[in-house]
N, C-alpha and C positions, 0 to 999 in steps of 0.2 A: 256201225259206229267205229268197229274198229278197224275197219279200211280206210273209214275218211280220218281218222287220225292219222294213218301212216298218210298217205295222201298229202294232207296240210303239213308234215312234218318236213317232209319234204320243200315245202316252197322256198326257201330260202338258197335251194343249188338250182332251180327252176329259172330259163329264161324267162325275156318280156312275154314272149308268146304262149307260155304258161302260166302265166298270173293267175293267180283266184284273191278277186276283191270280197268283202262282206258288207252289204246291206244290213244292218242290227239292227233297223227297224223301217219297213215296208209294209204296204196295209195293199197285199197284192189281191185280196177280195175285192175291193171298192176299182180295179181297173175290169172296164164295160169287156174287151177285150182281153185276154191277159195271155194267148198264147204268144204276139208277138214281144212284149216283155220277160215271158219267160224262155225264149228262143234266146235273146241275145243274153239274157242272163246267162245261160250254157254256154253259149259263145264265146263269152267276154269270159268266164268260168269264178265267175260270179257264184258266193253263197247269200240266201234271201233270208233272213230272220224275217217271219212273216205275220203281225201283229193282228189282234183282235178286238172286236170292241161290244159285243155282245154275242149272242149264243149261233145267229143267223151267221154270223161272219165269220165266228169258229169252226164253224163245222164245215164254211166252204173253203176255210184254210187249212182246216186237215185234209178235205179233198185234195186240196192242191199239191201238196206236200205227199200224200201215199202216192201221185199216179208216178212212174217206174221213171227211173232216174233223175228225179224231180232234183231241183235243186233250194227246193224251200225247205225250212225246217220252221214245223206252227208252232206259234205261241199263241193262245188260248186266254179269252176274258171276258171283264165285262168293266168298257170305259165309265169314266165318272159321269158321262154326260147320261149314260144309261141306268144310271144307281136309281133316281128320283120316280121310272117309270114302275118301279117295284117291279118287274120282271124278276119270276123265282128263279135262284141260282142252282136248282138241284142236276142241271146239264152239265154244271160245272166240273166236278169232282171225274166223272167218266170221259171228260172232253180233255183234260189234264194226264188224263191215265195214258191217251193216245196219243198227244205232242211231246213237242220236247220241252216245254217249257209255259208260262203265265203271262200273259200280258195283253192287252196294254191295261193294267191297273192302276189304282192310283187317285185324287183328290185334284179336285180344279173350282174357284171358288165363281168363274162363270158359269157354272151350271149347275142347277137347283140341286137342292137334297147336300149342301155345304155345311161345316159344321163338325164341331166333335160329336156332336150325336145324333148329326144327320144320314141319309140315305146312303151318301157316296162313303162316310165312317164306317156303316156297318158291311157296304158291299166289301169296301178293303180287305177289315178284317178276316168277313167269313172267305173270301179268296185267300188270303194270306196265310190263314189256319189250313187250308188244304195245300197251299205251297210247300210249309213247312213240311207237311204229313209227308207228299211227296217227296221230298229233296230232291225239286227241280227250281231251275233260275227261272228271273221272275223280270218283266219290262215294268218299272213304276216310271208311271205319267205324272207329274208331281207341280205342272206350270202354276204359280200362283200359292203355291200350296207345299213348300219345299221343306219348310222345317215343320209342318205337321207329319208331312209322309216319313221324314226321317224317324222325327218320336215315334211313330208307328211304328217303324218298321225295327226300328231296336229292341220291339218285345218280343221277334222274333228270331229264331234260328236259321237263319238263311243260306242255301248253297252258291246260291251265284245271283247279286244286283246289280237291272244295268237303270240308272238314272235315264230314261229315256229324253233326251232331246235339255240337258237341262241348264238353266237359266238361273239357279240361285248359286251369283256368284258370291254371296257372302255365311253361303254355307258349305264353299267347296272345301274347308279343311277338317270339315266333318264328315263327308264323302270319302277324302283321301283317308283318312283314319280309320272307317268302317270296313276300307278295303273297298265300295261299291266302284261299280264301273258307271261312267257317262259316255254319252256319245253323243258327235256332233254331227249336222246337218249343214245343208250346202249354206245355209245363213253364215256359218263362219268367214265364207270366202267376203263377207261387208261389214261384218258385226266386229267391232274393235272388242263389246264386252266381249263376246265369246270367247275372242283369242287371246283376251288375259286370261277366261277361266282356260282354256287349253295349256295355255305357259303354265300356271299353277299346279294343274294337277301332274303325278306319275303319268309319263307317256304309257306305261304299263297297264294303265287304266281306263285308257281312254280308248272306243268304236267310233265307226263312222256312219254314219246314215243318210235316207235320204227322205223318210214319214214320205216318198209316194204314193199315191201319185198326187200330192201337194206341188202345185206351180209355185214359182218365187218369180214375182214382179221385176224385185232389182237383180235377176237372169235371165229377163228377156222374156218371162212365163215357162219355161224349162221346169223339168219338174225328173223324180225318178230316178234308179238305182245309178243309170249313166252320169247321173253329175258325182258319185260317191267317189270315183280317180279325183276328181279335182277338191273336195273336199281330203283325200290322202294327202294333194298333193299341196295344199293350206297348211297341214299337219307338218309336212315333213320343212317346209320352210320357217314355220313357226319354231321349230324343234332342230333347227341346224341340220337337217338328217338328207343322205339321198334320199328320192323318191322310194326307191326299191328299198330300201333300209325301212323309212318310215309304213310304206306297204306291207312290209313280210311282220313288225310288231304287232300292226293293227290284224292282223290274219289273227295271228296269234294269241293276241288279248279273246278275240271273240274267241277260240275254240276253247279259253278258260275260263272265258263267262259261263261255256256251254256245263263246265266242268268236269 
């Protein structure tokens, strides 16, 4: 850890041909293949926040992430779509011990077990109480479901949250307040809401992502950490900024989500 800080700390005197983007949220278990995505990931010098969504997909993200110069760093969980199967979480706590980090957690009210005292309520929670224990940063999944997960998550002590993917733009001034991070996805490059919630919030705050390997229709079916440049580069327009300026922030934000 403490090489890739010096490392990233450096980007900012770093040519084009040194760039390291960050994916903040990648679901690199669910690609059939994954050495060719994660080849140009290196390539490209790419870092992968690499999400979970139950105990099968954790633990092949920490594979992914220990084999030798990997450029994933796992985040570990159990999505909301998975709360209602009552799957025990006792994998959790020792699957956390070994990432860097939780996720994708969180509340979504299309799939079963919704509710303040339903399934996906008490998964949150007992993930969230090992979060804390922890003091590792946490990915909340929140679509649908944005000012519950917030009440949630304000009973906690949290070291580093990133609003994954998020869409409640009339609770971004409670995001910006809390300090949490959001991050956007290639939808920003069509989505006008998006790009006022980006103009609103701290560019300090804001990641970039690409939830791959998800196609986007209005891109042609394009999907994957390669559309995450032009998602920067949405950013840096939106935000007056050169490219390079608005890329070396977004570096930057993620390595202090990471905290």
């Amino acid at each position: 850890m403490r090489r890739e800080r010096e490392e990233w700390s450096e980007i900012p005197r770093k040519g084009a041909s040194d760039v390291r983007f960050v994916d903040s949220h990648v679901h690199i278990s669910d690609y059939a293949e994954q050495d060719g995505t994660l080849r140009l990931a290196q390539a490209c010098r790419f870092v992968l926040f690499a999400a979970s969504v139950d105990e099968k997909t954790s633990r092949a993200t920490l594979q992914a992430a220990g084999a030798p110069g990997s450029v994933v760093r796992a985040f570990v969980g159990q999505h909301p779509s998975e709360a209602a199967k009552h799957a025990p979480l006792d994998w959790f706590e020792p699957a956390l011990r070994q990432a860097t980090g939780a996720g994708e957690l969180g509340l979504d009210p299309r799939y079963p077990g919704a509710g303040s005292e339903g399934a996906q309520m008490t998964a949150f929670i007992r993930q969230m109480e090992t979060v804390e224990e922890a003091r590792k940063p946490v990915q909340v999944h929140s679509r649908g479901a944005e000012r519950d997960c917030l009440e949630a998550l304000a009973t906690f002590n949290t070291r580093g949250v990133l609003m994954h993917w998020f869409e409640g733009e009339d609770e971004v001034p409670r995001v910006a307040d809390k300090g949490y991070y959001a991050s956007f996805g290639p939808a920003l490059l069509y989505s006008k809401r998006l790009q006022r919630m980006a103009l609103r919030l701290d560019p300090d705050l804001v990641l970039a992502e690409s939830d791959g390997p998800v196609p986007f229709a209005a891109l042609g079916g394009a999907g994957g950490p390669a559309l995450v440049p032009s998602v920067v580069l949405k950013l840096a327009e939106l935000w007056g900024l050169p490219f390079s300026d608005a890329r070396d922030r977004i570096a930057r934000n993620s390595l202090r989500f990471l905290g």
